[in-house]
C-alpha positions as CSV (number, residue, x, y, z in Angstrom):
1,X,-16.5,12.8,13.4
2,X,-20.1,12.1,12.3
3,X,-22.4,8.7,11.2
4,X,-20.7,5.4,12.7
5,X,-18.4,7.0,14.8
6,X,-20.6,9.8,16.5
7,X,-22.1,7.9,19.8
8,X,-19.3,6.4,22.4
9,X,-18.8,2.5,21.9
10,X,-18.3,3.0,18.3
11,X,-15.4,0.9,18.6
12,X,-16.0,-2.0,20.6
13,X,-19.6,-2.0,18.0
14,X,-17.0,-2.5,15.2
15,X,-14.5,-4.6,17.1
16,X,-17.4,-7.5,17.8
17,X,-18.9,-7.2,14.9
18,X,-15.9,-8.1,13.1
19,X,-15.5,-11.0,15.5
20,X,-19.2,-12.3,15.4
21,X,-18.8,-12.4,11.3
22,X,-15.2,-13.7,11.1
23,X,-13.9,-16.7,9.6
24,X,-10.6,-18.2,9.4
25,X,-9.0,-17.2,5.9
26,X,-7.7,-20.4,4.4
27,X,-8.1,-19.4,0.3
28,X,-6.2,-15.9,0.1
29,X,-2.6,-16.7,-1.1
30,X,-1.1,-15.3,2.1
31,X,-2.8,-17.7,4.1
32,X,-1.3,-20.5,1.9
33,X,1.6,-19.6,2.0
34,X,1.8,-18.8,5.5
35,X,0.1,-22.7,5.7
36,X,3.7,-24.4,4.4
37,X,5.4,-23.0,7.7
38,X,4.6,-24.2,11.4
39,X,2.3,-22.5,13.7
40,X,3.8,-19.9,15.8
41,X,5.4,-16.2,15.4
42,X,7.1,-16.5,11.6
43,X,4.2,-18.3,10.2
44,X,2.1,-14.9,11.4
45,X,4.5,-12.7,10.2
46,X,5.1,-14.4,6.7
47,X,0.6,-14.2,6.8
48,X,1.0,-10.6,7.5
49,X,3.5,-9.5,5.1
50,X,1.6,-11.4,2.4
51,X,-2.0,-9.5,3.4
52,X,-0.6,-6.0,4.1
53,X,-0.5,-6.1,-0.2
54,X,-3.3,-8.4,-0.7
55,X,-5.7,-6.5,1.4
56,X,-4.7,-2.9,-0.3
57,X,-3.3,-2.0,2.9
58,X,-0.3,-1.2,1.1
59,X,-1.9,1.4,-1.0
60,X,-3.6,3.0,2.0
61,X,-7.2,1.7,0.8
62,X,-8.0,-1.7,2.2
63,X,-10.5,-3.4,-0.4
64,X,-13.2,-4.4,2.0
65,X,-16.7,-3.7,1.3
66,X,-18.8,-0.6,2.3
67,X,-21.4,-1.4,5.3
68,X,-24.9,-0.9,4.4
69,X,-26.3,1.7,6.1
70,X,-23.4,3.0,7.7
71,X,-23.5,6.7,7.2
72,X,-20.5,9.2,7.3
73,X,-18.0,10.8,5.3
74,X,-15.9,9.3,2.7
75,X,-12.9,9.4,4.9
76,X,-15.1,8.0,7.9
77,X,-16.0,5.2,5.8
78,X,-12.1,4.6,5.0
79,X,-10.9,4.9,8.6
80,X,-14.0,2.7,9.6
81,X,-13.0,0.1,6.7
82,X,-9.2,-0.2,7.8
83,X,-10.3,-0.5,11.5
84,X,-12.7,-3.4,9.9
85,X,-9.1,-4.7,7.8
86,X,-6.9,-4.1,11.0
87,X,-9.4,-6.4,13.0
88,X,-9.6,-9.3,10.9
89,X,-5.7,-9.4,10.7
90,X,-5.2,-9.5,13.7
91,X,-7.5,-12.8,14.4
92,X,-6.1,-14.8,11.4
93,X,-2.6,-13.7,13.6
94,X,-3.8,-15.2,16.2
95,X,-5.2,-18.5,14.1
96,X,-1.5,-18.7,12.8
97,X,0.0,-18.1,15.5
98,X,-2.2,-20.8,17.7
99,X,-2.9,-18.9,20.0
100,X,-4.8,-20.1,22.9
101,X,-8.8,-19.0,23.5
102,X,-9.1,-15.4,24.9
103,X,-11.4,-12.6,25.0
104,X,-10.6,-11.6,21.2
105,X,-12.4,-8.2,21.6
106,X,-10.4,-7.2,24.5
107,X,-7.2,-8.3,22.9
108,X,-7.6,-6.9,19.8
109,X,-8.7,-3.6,21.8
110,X,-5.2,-4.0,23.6
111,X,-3.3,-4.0,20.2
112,X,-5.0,-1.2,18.8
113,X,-3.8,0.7,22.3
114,X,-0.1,-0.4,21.5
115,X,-0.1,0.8,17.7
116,X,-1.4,4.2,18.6
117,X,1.5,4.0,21.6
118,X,-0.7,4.4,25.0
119,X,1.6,1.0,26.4
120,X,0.5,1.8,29.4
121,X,-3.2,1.2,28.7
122,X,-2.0,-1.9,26.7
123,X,-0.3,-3.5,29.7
124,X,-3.2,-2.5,31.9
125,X,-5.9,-4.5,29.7
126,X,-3.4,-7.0,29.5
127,X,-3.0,-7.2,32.8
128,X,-7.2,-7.6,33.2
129,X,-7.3,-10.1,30.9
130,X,-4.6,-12.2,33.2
131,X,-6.8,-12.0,36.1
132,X,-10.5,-11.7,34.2
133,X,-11.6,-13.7,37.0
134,X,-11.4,-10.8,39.4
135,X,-11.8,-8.1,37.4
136,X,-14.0,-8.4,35.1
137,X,-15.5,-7.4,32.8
138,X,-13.3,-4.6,30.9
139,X,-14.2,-1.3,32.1
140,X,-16.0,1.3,29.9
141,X,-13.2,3.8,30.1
142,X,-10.3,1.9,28.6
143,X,-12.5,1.2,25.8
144,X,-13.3,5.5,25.4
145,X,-9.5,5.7,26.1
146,X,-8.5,4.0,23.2
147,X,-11.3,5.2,21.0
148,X,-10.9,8.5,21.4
149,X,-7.0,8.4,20.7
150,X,-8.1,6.9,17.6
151,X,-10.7,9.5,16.4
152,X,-7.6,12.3,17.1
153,X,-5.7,9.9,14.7
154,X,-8.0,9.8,12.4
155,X,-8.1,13.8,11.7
156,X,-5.2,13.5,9.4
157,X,-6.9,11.2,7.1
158,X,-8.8,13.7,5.7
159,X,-6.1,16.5,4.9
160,X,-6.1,18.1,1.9
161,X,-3.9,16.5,-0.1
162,X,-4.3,19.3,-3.1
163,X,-1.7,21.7,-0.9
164,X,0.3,19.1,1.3
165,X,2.0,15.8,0.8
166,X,-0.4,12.6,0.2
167,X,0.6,11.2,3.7
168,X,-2.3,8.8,4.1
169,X,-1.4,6.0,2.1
170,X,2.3,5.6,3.7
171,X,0.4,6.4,7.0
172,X,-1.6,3.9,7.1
173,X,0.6,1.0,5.7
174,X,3.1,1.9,8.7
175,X,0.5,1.6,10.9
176,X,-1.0,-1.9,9.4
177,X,3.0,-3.2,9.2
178,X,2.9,-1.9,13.4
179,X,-0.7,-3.5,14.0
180,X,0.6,-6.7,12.2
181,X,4.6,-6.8,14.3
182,X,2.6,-6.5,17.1
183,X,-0.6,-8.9,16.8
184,X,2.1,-11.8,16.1
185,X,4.7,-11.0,18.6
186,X,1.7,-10.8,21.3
187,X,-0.4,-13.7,20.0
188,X,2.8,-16.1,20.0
189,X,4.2,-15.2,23.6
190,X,0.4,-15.2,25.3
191,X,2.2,-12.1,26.9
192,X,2.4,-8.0,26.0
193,X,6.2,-7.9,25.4
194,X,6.9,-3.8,25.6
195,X,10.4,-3.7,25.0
196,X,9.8,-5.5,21.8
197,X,6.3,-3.2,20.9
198,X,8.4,-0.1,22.1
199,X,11.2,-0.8,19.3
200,X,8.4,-1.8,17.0
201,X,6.4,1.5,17.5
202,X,10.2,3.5,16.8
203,X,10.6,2.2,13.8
204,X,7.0,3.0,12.7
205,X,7.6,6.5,13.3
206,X,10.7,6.1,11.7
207,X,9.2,5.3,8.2
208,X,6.7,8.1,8.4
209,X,9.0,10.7,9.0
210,X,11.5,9.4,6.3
211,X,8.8,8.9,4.0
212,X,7.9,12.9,4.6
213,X,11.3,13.8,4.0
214,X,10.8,12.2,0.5
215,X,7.8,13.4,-0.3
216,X,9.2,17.2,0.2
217,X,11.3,16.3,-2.0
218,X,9.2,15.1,-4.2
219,X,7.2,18.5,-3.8
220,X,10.2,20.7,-3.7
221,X,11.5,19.6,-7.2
222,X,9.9,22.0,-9.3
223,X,9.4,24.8,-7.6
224,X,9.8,26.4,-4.6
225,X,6.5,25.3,-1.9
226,X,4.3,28.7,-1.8
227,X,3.3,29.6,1.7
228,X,0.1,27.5,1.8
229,X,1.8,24.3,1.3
230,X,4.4,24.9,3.5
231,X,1.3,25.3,6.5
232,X,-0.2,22.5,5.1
233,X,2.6,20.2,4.9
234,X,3.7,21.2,9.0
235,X,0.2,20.6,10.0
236,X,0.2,17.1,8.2
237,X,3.8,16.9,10.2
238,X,1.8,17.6,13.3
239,X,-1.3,15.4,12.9
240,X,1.4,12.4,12.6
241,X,1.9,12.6,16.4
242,X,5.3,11.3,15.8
243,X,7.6,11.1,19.1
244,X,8.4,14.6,20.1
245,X,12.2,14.9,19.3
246,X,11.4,13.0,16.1
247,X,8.7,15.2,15.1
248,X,10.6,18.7,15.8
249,X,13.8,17.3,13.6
250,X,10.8,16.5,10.7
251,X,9.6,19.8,10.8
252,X,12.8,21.6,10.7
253,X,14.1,19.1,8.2
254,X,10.9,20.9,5.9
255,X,11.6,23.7,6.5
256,X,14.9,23.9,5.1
257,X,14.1,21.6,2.0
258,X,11.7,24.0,1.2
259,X,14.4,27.0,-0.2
260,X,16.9,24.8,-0.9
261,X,16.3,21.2,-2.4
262,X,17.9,18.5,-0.9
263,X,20.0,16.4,-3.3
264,X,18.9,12.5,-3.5
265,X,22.0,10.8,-2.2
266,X,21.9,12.6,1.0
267,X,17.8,12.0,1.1
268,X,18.3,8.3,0.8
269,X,21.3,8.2,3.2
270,X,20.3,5.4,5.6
271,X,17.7,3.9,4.1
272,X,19.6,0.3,4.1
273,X,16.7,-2.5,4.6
274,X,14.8,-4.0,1.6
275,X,11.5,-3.1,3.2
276,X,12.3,0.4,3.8
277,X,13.8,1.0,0.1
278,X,10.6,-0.5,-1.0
279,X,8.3,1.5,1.5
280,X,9.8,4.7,0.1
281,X,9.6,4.0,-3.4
282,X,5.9,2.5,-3.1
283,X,4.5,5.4,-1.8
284,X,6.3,7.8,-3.5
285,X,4.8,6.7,-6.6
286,X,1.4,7.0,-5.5
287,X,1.5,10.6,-4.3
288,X,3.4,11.2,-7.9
289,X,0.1,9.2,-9.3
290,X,-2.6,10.0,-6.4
291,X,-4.1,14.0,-8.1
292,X,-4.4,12.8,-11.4
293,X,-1.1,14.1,-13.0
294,X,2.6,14.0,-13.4
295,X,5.3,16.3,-15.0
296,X,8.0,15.4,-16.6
297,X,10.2,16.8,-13.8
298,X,8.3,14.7,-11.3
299,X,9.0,11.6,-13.5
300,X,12.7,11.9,-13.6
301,X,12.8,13.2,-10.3
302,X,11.0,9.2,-9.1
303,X,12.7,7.1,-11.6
304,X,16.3,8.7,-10.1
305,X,15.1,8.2,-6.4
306,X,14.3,4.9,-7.5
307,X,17.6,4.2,-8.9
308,X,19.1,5.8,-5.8
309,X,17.7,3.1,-3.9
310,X,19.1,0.5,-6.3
311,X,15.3,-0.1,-8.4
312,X,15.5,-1.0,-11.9
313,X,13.4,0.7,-14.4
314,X,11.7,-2.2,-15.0
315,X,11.1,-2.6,-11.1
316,X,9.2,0.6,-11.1
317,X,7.0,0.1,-13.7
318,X,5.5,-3.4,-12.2
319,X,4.7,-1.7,-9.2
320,X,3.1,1.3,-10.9
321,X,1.3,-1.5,-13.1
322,X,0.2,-3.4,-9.6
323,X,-1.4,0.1,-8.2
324,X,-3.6,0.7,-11.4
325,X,-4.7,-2.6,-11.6
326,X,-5.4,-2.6,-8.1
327,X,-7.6,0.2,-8.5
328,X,-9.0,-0.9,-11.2
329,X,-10.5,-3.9,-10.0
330,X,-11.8,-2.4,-6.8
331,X,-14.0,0.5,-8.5
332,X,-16.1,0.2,-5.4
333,X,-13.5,0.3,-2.7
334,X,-13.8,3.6,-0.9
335,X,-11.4,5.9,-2.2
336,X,-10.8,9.4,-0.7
337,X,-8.6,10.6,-3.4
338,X,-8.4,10.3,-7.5
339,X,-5.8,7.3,-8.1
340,X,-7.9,6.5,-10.9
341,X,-7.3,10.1,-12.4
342,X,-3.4,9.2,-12.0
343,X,-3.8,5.7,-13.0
344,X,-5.2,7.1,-16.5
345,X,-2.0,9.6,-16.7
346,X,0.3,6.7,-15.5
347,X,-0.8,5.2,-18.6
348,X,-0.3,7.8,-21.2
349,X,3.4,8.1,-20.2
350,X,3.4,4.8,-20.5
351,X,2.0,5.0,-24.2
352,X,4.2,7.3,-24.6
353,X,7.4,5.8,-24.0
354,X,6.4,2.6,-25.3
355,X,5.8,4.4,-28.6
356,X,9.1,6.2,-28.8
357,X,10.3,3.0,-27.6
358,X,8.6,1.0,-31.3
359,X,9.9,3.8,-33.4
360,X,13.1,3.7,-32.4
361,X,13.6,-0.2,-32.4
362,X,11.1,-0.4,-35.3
363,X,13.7,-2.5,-37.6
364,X,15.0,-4.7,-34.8
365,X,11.3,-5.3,-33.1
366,X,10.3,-6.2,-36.9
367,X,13.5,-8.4,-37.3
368,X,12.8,-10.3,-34.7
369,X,9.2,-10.6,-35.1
370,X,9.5,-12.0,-38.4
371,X,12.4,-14.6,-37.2
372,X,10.1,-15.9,-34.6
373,X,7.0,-15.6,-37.0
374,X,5.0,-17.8,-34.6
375,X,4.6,-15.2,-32.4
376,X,2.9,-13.2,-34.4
377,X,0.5,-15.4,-35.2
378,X,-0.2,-15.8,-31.1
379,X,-0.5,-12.5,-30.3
380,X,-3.1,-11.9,-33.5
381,X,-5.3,-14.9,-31.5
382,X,-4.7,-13.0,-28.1
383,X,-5.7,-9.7,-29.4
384,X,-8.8,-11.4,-31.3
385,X,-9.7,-12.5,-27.4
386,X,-9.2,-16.1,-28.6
387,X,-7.6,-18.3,-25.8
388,X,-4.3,-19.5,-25.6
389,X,-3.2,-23.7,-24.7
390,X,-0.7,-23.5,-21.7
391,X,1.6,-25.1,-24.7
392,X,1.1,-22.0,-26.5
393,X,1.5,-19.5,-23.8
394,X,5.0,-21.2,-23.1
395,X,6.1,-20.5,-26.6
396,X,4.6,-16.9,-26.9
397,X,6.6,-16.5,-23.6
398,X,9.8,-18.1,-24.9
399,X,9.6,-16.0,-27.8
400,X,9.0,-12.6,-26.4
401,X,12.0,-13.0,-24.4
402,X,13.8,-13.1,-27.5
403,X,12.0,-10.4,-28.8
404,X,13.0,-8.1,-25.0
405,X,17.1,-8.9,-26.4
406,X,16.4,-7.0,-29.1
407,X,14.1,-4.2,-27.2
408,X,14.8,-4.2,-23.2
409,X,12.3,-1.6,-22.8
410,X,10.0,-4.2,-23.7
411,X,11.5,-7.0,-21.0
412,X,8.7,-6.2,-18.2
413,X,6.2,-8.3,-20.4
414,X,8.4,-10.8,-20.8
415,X,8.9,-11.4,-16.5
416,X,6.5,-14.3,-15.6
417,X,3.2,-12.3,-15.6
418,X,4.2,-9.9,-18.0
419,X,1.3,-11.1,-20.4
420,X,-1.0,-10.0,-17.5
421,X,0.1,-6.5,-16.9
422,X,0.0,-6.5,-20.3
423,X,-3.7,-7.1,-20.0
424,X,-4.2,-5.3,-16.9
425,X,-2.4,-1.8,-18.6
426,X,-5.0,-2.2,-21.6
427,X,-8.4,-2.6,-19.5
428,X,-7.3,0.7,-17.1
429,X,-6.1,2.3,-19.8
430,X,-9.0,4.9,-22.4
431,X,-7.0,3.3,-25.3
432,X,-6.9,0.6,-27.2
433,X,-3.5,-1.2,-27.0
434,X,-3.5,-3.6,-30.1
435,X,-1.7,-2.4,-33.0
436,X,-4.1,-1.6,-35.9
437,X,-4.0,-4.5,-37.5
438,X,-5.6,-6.8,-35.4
439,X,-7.8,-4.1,-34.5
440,X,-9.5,-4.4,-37.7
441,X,-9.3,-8.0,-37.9
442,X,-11.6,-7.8,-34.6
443,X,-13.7,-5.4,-36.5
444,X,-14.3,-8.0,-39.4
């Protein structure tokens, strides 16, 4: 490591600097609807469910904004930024869960301890903070203890993902959804509860070694792996630090996958829970999206996992939708790899099916488009960039629903919010959307 993190202390720099400049979030909507529950452990876990999305966590690049000044490699300044994200969590946490005063930096310091697994070191500060009177303040080394676990973590952020899998992402949205478990569970019992952090931090490891299992599969369905991704993708295995058992069952599971493919029913065996289907499909999107470029066989091969794990079509394309306009609107967020390369390609398959899609309902789409002839009147005004009454939007709405019986390809826009992604596919997308016609209205 270099810049921020090259002189001892980094962390606790970060940690209370975070604290000096925090303020309760009361305007994001996870904190509102986290607000419409009573204080205590489920109010901060509906808060963190809600923010692990809102923040970007969920895509692996938390949209907070560079530090001025702060030197440091691109994937410094990400590990630095979800350190910063991971921080301010855990305080709102303890905000929702009303949790009494404490010495925050030291808490959150013990948290960070229990996600990377050193309990031990978690109980101890714990332990200090119980009896700060006496021993007091914190010593140096459990702050270099912690850090410097950390920095070893913080290696496998920067693989390569051109030869192995694109781990980061899920990697660190196991690790938020662990930070987050554990900041409410601590926060809301005033106590460290290690039985309950131990299960927590098993079922972490859990999603990142399912979630490689997936993406070898993902890898594996062309082609054979040549020998240099192969020794990338055991190193990324490696840099996981996933429980020793686990980790030697991941890397033999790889091994095999690699000659012979393993078929999706028996890849998805087990994978019950909502949040764990959705984890899985989620992420295995973005590494199909993350360098920029798809083929058709890694298409089919994510619509049938998705399917496998009971996603609709129509379910896959809002959350590929959600990840592009993510990225669009945070062009300055710090971002290791090219999503925005696979956010354009995401979109020409998009144009694509959508156009085989028109031609081959072109006499039903124009049917129905003439039935309901007010709604092609709306969308001329919407393409124009003319601004619809909420009277109007209902009856555009009301009428493109009709208009999805006729084409269910085109139901997505129809969902509440489908105008939106409508909008949102068009402005990260290099082309223009609007059929011709009201192109050349514009024009005029």
């Amino acid at each position: 490591m270099s810049g921020a993190t090259s002189q001892p202390g980094w962390l606790e720099q970060i940690i209370r600097g975070v604290i000096g400049a925090w303020t309760p979030d009361t305007t994001s909507r996870s904190a509102l609807a986290a607000q419409s529950m009573p204080p205590g452990r489920g109010r901060a876990r509906r808060y963190v469910r809600g923010m692990l999305r809102e923040s970007g966590l969920l895509f692996g690049t938390p949209n907070a904004p560079k530090v001025p000044g702060e030197g440091g490699s691109n994937e410094e300044q990400l590990f630095l930024a979800v350190l910063r994200v991971f921080t301010r969590i855990a305080l709102d946490v303890a905000a929702h869960a009303d949790a009494a005063p404490g010495p925050r930096p030291e808490q959150v310091l013990l948290l960070f301890a229990a996600m990377i697994g050193k309990l031990d070191a978690a109980e101890d500060i714990h332990r200090r903070i119980e009896r700060a009177g006496r021993s007091w303040p914190l010593p140096h080394k459990s702050w270099l203890t912690v850090e410097e676990a950390l920095e070893k973590r913080a290696l496998s952020l920067a693989s390569d993902p051109y030869y192995g899998l694109v781990l980061h992402n899920g990697a660190v949205y196991a690790d938020a959804n662990l930070f987050g478990r554990i900041a409410a569970a601590y926060f809301s019992r005033s106590a460290f509860p290690r039985a309950v952090v131990e299960r927590q931090v098993a079922f972490a490891a859990q999603q990142k070694a399912r979630l490689v299992e997936v993406l070898v599969g993902l890898v594996s369905s062309e082609r054979k792996p040549g020998y240099p991704v192969r020794r990338a993708i055991l190193r990324q295995i490696d840099d996981l630090r996933l429980p020793d058992a686990l980790a030697d069952a991941t890397r033999e599971f790889a091994r095999k996958a690699f000659d012979k493919p393993v078929p999706l029913p028996r890849l998805t065996k087990g994978i019950r829970s909502t949040e764990m289907r959705r984890f899985i499909v989620e992420q295995t999107l973005l590494a199909s999206l993350v360098d920029g470029r798809r083929s058709p066989r890694e298409v089919e091969w994510t619509q049938a996992l998705g399917k496998q794990l009971e996603f609709t079509p129509e379910q896959l394309r809002a959350m590929e939708l959600e990840m592009a306009e993510f990225y669009r609107r945070h062009r300055d967020v710090v971002d290791v790899f090219s999503l925005s390369g696979g956010a354009e390609v995401m979109g020409e398959e998009w144009v694509d099916e959508m156009s085989t899609t028109m031609r081959k309902n072109y006499r039903a789409l124009l049917r129905e488009v003439k039935e309901t002839g007010e709604l092609s009147r709306l969308l001329a005004r919407v393409a124009r960039g003319q601004k619809l009454s909420s009277e109007e939007k209902a009856v555009m709405r009301a009428q493109l629903i009709d208009v999805a019986k006729a084409v269910p390809a085109l139901a997505i826009f129809a969902a509440p919010g489908g105008l939106l992604l409508l909008l949102a596919l068009a402005k990260v997308l290099p082309f223009d959307l609007r059929p011709s016609a009201f192109r050349e209205d514009a024009d005029d």
